[in-house]
KOLMITI-509634 format. One line per 5 residues: for each residue x, y, z of C-alpha. Coordinates in Angstrom, 2 decimals, always signed. Example, Ala and Ser with C-alpha at 12.3 -4.5 7.8 and 13.67 -1.06 7.14 Angstrom:
+12.30:-4.50:+7.80 | +13.67:-1.06:+7.14
***
This chain:
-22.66:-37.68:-23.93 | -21.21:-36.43:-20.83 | -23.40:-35.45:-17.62 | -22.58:-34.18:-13.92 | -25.00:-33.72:-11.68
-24.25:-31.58:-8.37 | -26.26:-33.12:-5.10 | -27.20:-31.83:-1.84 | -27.09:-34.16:+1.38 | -29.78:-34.38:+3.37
-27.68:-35.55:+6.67 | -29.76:-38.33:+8.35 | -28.71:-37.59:+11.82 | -30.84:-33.83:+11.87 | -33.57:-36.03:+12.24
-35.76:-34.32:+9.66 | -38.75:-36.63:+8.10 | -37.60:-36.19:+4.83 | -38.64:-39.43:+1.72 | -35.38:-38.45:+0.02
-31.68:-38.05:+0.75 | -29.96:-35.60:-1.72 | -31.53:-33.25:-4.25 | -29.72:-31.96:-7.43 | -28.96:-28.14:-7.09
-26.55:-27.73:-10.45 | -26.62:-29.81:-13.85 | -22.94:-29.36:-15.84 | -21.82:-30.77:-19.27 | -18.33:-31.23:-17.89
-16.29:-32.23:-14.82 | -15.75:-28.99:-12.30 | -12.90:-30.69:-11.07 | -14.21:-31.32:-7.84 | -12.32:-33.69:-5.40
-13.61:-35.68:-2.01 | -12.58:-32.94:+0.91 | -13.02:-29.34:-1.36 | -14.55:-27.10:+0.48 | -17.45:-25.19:-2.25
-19.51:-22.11:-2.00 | -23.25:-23.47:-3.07 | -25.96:-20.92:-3.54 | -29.06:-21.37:-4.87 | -32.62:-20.63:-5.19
-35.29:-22.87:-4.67 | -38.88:-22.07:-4.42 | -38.57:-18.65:-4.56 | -36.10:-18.71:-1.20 | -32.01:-17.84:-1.95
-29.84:-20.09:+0.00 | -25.73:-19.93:+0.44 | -24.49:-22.95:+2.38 | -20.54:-24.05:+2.78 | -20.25:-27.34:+1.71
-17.74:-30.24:+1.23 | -17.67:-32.90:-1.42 | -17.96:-36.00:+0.19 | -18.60:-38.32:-2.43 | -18.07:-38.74:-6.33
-20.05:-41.46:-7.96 | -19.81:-42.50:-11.78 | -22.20:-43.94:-14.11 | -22.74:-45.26:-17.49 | -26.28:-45.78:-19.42
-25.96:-47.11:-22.63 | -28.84:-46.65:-24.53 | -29.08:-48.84:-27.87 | -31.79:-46.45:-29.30 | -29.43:-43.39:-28.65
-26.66:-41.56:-27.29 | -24.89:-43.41:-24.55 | -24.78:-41.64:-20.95 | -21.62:-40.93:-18.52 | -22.98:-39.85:-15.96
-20.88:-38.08:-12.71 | -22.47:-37.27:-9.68 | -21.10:-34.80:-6.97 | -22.45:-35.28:-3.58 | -22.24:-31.82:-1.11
-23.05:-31.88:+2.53 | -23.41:-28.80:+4.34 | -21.60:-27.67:+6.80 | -24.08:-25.49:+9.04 | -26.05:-27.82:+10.52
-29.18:-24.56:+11.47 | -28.86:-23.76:+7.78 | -29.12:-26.70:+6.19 | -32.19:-27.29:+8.68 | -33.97:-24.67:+7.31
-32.87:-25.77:+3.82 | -34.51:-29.37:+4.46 | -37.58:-27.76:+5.82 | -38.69:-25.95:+2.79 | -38.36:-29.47:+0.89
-41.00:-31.30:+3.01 | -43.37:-28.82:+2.05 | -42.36:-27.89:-1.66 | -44.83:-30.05:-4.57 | -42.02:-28.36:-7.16
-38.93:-30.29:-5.62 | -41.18:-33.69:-4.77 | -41.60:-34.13:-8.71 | -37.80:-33.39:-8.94 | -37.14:-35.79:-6.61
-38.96:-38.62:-8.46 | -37.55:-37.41:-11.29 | -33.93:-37.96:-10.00 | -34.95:-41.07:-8.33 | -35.74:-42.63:-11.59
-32.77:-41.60:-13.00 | -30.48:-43.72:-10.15 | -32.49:-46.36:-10.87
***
């Protein structure tokens, strides 16, 4: 089974008191084709609030779970960081306050582990 998993950067240098440093904003069964330096158009909603951030791809990180009682997992993850550094501000904001995305987050956090 194949899995990619698009990830939002929370850059550590804003300085926002966030317990978390990406979130997952897109889930594919298949490689976009994305490379370390594109340049990608990422909107999305979360908690009710539409946001449309330029991003680069500044990392691509691959994984395999095997799993003995079922399928096995590849696993790709594409890491985005934001380019507008008021938007992505904002962006983090929401998260610090959002119960929804804290359960993602330990959701995803499992998963890496």
């Amino acid at each position: 089974m194949f899995q990619c998993h698009i990830l939002l950067i929370v850059p550590l240098e804003l300085g926002i008191q966030v317990d978390f440093s990406s979130v997952k904003i897109a889930d594919y069964d298949y490689d976009p084709g994305l490379q370390i330096g594109d340049e990608v158009q990422a909107t999305f909603e979360q908690d009710g609030q539409k946001f449309d951030l330029v991003t680069l791809v500044t990392k691509r990180h691959k994984r395999v779970i095997s799993n003995k009682s079922s399928k096995s997992i590849f696993r790709l993850y594409i890491y985005l960081e934001a380019q507008d550094r008021e938007k992505v501000v904002k962006w983090a904001e929401t998260l610090k306050i959002s119960d929804s995305i804290k359960e993602h987050l330990r959701d995803h956090s499992a998963e890496q582990n």
